[in-house]
Steps between C-alpha positions, in 0.01 A plus 500: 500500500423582135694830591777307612579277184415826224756683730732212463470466093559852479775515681671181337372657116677828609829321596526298147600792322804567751583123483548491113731803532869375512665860548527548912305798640736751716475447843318774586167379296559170600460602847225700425299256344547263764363774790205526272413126445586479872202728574299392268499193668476597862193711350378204348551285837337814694194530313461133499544515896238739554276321263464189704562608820112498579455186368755373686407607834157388436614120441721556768326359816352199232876432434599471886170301584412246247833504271791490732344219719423290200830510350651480858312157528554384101907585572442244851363241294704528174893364609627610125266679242693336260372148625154544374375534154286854399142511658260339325102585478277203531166520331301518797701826586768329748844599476786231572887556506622162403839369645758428219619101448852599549478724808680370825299326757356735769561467840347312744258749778509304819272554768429868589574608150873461534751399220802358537739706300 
């Protein structure tokens, strides 16, 4: 990741120069420096790719096991995200997602878990 953002400052320092000059390039370099920064970033985007490709596929089957059904189950209980305040951390470790004053009244499960829509 630290490759990622030094890659990114150079590349923005490099293009200041070009910026402050008012007097247009011919097309040809234009077009040429565009190819480049074009592969420099698909470089950039490949070697990043590789990079955490193992580490991906090793939190893979953690991601489809433990993740996906948890936020499956938070998205079933949560109407509107925007109903509830930020999470906050109890001393005692607990974690509670508090339901703003303003947010509109849920509705009503009848029996079987059904709600009336």
């Amino acid at each position: 990741m630290k490759q990622l953002a030094t890659a990114l400052i150079a590349l923005s320092l490099l293009s200041a120069p070009a910026a402050a000059d008012d007097t247009p390039a011919p097309e040809s370099e234009f077009s040429e420096g565009l190819d480049l920064f074009a592969e420099g970033a698909r470089l950039i985007m490949e070697g990043l790719r590789e990079e955490m490709e193992p580490m991906l596929e090793e939190i893979q089957p953690f991601l489809e096991d433990e993740m996906l059904p948890f936020m499956q189950g938070m998205a079933d209980m949560m109407d509107d995200i925007t109903a509830y305040h930020p999470p906050e951390r109890l001393p005692n470790g607990d974690i509670i997602i508090r339901r703003r004053d303003d947010a509109p009244d849920l509705p009503e499960i009848g029996e079987g878990g059904e709600v009336e829509l």
